[in-house]
C-alpha positions, 0 to 999 in steps of 0.5 A: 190468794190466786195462783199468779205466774212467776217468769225466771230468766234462762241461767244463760242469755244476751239481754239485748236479744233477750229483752224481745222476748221478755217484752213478749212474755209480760205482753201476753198475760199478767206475770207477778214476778221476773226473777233474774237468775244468770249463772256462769257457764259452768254452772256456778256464781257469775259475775257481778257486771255480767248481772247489774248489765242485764239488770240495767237492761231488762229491770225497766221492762219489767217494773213499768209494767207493775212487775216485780223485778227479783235478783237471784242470790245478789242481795248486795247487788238487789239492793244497789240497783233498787230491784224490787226483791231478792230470791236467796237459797239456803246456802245464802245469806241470812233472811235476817241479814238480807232483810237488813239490806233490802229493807222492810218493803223489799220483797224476798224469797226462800228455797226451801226444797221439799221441807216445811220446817225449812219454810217455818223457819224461812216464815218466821225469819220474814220471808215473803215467800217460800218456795218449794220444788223441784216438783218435776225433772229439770233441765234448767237445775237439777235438784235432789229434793222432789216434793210432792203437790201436797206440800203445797196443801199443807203449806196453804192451809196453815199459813198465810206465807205464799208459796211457789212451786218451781221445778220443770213445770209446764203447760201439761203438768202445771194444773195439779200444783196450781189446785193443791194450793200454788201461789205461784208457779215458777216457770222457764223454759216452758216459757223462753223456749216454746215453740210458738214464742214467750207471748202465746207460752204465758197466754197458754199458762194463764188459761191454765191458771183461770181454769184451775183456781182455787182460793186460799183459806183464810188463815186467823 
């Protein structure tokens, strides 16, 4: 599998303004996934409307340009709407749980910091993928587990579960996770807050990617 880019959207936003430059964004080159990933603004859980509002807004944007639409956190919430998947961190509900509520063609996602028995667990529960960071200092969260790009190797040649790496990555440093083995790379404000807009910020990155691929080994 190639490396594909991941878009998150920024913890705060208005999404009628906000929906400019997503179009903008998925214009500008091919994106695997959006996650939606709003937070309060002091940092913790939001509230439920504020995200199906925005959901109603930005998830047809999304998927009818064959993108997959992600709900952070809100399994309930995923599933209700018919988003294309859920991203849960450790501290959320069960894989198996929220397997039960999305169904078995739903898409979903693990944190799983800078563990890879964290992620053979989240593989073995049925994540579809799993995912790794934070890789560099954050703006956007701050995490206590930094892993280095050789997790991703590791990760890529024992299983056939994507990987995402995720955490401050930009144009300049993006390249070393993408040969180590990235399925995909998760990116915000390197994307939403370019100087020269969402649109050339993706077209940036997808150069990046074509001129750093590197195929998985196929695993038995």
């Amino acid at each position: 599998m190639i490396c594909q880019l991941y878009l998150i959207t920024p913890p705060r936003l208005d999404p009628v303004a906000f929906k400019t430059d997503l179009i903008n964004a998925l214009d500008g080159g091919a994106v695997a996934a959006v996650q939606l990933r709003i937070k309060a603004e002091d940092g913790g859980p939001p509230d439920r409307e504020e995200v199906r509002r925005a959901a109603e807004i930005l998830m047809p944007v999304v998927q009818e340009r064959d993108v997959a639409f992600i709900i952070n956190d809100d399994v309930e919430l995923a599933a209700e709407i018919g988003a294309d998947g859920v991203h849960i961190g450790q501290k959320d509900m069960s894989l198996v749980e929220a397997r039960i509520i999305m169904g078995k063609d739903a898409m979903i996602g693990m944190t799983c910091h800078a563990s890879r028995h964290l992620a053979m667990d989240a593989a073995e529960a049925g994540a579809d993928y799993v995912a790794f960071g934070a890789f560099f200092p954050s703006t956007t969260k701050k995490s206590k587990h930094h892993p280095e790009p050789e997790i991703l190797e590791i990760w890529s040649n024992t299983t056939n579960v994507p990987c995402v790496a995720i955490g401050g990555i930009t144009h300049d440093n993006c390249a070393a996770l993408i040969r180590s083995g990235a399925n995909f790379i998760a990116v915000v404000s390197a994307v939403w807050d370019y100087k020269d807009g969402a649109g050339e910020a993706v077209r940036r990155f997808q150069d990046i990617l074509q001129a750093n691929q590197v195929e998985s080994p196929e695993q038995d």
